[in-house]
C-alpha positions as CSV (number, residue, x, y, z in Angstrom):
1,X,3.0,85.0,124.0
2,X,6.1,83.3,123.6
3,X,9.2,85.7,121.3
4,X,9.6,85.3,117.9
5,X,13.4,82.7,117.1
6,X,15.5,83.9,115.0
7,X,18.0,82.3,113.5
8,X,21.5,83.9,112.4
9,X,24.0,82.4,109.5
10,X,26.9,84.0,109.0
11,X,30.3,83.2,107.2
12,X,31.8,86.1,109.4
13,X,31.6,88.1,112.5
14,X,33.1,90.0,115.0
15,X,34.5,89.5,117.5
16,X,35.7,86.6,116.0
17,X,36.5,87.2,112.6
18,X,37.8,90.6,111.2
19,X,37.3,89.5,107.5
20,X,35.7,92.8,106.5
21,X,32.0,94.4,105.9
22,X,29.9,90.8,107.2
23,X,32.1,90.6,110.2
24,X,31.1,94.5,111.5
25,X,27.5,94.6,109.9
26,X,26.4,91.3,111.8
27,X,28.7,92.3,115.1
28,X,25.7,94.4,116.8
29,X,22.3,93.1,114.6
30,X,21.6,89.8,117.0
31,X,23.0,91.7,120.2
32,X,19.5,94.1,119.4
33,X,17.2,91.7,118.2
34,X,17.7,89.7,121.5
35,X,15.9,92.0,123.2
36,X,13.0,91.0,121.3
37,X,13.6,88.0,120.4
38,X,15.1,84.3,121.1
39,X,18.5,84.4,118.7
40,X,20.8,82.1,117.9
41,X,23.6,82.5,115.4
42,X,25.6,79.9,113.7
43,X,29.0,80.5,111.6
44,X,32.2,78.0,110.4
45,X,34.5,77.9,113.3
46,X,37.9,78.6,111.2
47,X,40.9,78.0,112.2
48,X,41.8,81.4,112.9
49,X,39.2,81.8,115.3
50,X,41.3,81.3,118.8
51,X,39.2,79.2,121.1
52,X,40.9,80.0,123.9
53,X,40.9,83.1,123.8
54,X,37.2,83.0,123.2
55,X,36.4,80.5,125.6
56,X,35.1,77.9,122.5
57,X,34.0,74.3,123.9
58,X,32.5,71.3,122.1
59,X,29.0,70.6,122.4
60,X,29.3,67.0,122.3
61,X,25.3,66.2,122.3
62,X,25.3,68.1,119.5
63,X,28.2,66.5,117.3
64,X,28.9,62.9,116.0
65,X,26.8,63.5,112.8
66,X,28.2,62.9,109.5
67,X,28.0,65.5,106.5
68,X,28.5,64.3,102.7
69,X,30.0,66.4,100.3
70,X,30.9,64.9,97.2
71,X,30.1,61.0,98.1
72,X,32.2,61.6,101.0
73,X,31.5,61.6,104.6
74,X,32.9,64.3,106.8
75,X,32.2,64.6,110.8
76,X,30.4,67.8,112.1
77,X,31.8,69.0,115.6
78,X,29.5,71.5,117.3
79,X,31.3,74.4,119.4
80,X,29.9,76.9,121.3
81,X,30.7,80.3,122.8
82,X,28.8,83.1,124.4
83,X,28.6,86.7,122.6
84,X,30.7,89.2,125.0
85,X,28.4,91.3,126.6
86,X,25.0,89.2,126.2
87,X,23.4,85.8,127.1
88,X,23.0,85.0,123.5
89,X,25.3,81.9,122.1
90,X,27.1,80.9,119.3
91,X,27.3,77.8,117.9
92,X,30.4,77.0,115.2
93,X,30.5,74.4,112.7
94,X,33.7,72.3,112.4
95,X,35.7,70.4,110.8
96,X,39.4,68.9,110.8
97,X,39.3,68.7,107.0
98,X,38.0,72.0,106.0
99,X,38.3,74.5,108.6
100,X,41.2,73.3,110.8
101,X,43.7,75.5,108.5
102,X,45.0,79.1,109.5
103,X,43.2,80.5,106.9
104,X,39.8,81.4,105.4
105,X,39.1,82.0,102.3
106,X,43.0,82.0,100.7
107,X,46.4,80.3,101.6
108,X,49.2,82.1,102.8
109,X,49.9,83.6,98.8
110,X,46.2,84.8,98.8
111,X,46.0,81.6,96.7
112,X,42.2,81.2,96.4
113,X,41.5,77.7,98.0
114,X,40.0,74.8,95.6
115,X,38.0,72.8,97.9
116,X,36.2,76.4,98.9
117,X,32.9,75.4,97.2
118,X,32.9,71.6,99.4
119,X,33.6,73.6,102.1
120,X,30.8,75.6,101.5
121,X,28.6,73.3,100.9
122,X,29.5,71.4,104.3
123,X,28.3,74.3,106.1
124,X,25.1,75.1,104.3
125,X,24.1,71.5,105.0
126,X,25.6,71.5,108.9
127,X,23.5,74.0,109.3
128,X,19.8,72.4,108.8
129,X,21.4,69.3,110.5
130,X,22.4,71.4,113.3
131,X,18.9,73.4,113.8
132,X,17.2,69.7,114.0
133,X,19.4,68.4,116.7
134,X,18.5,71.8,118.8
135,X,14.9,70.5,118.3
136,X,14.7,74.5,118.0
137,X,11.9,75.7,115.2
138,X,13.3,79.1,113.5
139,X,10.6,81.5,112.7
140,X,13.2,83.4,110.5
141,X,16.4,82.7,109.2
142,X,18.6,85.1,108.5
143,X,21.7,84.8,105.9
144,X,24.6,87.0,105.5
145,X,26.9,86.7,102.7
146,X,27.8,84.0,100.2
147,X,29.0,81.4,102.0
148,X,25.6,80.9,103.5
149,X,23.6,81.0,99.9
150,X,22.3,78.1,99.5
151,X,20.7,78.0,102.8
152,X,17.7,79.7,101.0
153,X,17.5,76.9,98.1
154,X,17.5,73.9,100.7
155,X,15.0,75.2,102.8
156,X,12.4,75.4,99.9
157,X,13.4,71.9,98.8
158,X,15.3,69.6,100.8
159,X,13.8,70.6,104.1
160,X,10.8,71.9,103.0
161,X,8.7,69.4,105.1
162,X,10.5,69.3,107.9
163,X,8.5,69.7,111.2
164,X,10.7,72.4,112.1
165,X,11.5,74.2,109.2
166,X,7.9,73.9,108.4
167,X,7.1,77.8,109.4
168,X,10.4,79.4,108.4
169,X,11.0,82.3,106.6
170,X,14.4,83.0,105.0
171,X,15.9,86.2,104.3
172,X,19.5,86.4,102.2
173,X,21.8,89.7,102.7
174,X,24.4,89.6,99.2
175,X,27.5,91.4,99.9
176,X,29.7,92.5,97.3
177,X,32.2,90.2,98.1
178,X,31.9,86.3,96.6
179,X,34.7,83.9,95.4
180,X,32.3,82.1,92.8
181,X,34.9,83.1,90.2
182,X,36.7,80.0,91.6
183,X,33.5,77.7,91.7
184,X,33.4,75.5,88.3
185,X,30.4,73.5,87.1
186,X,30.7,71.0,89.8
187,X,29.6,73.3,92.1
188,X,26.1,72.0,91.1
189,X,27.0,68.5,91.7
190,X,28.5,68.7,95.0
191,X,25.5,70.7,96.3
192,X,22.9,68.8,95.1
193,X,21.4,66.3,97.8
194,X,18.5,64.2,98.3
195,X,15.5,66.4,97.9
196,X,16.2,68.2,95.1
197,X,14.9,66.8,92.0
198,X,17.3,67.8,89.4
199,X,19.5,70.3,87.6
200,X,16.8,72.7,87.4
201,X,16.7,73.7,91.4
202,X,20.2,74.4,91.3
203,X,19.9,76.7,87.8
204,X,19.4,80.0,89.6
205,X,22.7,79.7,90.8
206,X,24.4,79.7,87.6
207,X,23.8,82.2,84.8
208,X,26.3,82.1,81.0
209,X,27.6,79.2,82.2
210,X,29.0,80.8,85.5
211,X,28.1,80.1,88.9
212,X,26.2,83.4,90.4
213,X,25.6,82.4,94.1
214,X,24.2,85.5,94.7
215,X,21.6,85.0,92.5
216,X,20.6,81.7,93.7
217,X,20.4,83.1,97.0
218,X,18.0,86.0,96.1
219,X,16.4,83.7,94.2
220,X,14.9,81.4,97.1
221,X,14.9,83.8,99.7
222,X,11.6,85.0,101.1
223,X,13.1,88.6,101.1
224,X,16.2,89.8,100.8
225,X,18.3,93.0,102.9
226,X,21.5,94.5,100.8
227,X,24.5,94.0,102.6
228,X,26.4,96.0,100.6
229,X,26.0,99.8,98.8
230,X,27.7,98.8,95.7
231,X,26.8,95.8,95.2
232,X,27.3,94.5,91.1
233,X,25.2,95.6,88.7
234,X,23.5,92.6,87.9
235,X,23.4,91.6,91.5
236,X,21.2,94.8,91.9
237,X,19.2,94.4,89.3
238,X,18.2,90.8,90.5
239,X,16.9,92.5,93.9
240,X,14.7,95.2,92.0
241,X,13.1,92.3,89.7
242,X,12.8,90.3,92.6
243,X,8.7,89.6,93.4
244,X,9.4,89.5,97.2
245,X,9.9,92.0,100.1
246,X,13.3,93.5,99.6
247,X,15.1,96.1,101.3
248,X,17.8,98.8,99.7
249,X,21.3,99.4,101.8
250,X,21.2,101.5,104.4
251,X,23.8,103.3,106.6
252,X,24.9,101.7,110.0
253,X,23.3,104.2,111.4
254,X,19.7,103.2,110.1
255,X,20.7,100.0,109.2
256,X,19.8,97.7,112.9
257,X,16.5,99.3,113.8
258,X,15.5,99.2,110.3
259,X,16.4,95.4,110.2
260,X,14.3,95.2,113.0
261,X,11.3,96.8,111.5
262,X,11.8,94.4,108.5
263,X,11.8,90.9,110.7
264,X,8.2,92.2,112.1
265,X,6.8,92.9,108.3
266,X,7.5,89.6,107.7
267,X,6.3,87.5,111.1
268,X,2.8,85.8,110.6
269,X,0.8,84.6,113.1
């Protein structure tokens, strides 16, 4: 029988990225599950990230595509690295326009950048359009933190009946930690894309007039893992409501073999 795929998106990871809590929770998770089962993990390739020093190289059957964002039309450039210490690879979304800059998240003043919501949504889509050119069907998807948050929406919409996406299951992990204070209402513009209907698929992702990508994510998901022990009260409160497998924090200690345990409840034959 052949091993379950699972699929990793992350915004952060060791060794890497030393951003904070994403970069050391998803550090070790894929190194276990790899032992059971065929992982890939996918992440932006900022431009902190040394490639060098990490031995990154273009994967040039895999680039050349075009992402739009905003009516625009942005190249994807697919590198690749292997994990220290395992087989497993890494493949990073790039860009000269939004990750090329020696930052992530802030400029040099801790200046929150403007474009972060086009850049997230440039990754969100790479992603799917990344998966299909590895002709590689994901049993599970797994999302940590929200810069990968509207994976969960476009996989029940956009790519929804796609051969390959047909039979994946999508599980979001919220971490404290979001900059939608600096997302505005065209957040819901820019991701909206061919597949999704209106206004109304986007909706969970706002809440008073605020975007709340959180709550989008949970939303979609098939289940959903907290990433983080104090995680915002409402941000809580949408896991308990949430009519889906979920799973509370749990310790470092507990928290890869439980992750484990979780992926198997899940896996349909």
């Amino acid at each position: 029988m052949s091993k379950k795929r699972v699929l990793f998106v992350t915004q952060e990871m060791n060794p890497y990225t030393a951003l904070g809590e994403i970069s050391e929770k998803v550090k070790d998770l894929p190194k276990k599950a790899h032992t059971e089962y065929d992982v890939r993990i996918l992440m932006p390739k900022f431009g902190l990230i040394n490639e060098r020093r990490h031995r990154l190289h273009e994967v040039v059957r895999l680039s050349g595509l075009n992402i739009i964002v905003d009516d625009e039309d942005y190249p994807l450039i697919i590198k690749v690295a292997s994990l220290p210490g395992t087989r497993m690879q890494v493949y990073f979304l790039d860009n000269e326009e939004f990750f090329s800059r020696k930052n992530y998240f802030h400029d040099d003043d801790e200046a929150i950048f403007e474009d972060n919501q086009e850049r997230m949504v440039f990754f969100c889509k790479g992603v799917f359009e990344t998966v299909k050119k590895f002709g590689w069907a994901p049993d599970l998807i797994h999302c940590h933190g929200w810069f990968t948050s509207l994976i969960p929406a476009y996989l029940k919409t956009v790519y929804k009946d796609e051969p390959i996406f047909e039979n994946s299951s999508c599980i979001f992990t919220p971490y404290k930690d979001t900059l939608e204070e600096s997302f505005n209402q065209k957040f819901i513009e820019l991701a909206s894309i061919m597949g999704i209907e209106d206004d109304s698929d986007l909706a969970p992702y706002m809440h008073d007039g605020k975007v709340r990508l959180n709550k989008g994510g949970i939303h979609y998901a098939d289940a959903v893992i907290a990433g983080s022990e104090d995680l915002l009260e409402d941000e809580a409160a949408d896991i308990e409501a949430a009519d889906k497998p979920t799973r509370e924090f749990l310790a470092e200690a507990e928290n890869i073999v439980s992750n484990l345990e979780f992926y198997n409840s899940l896996f349909t034959d």
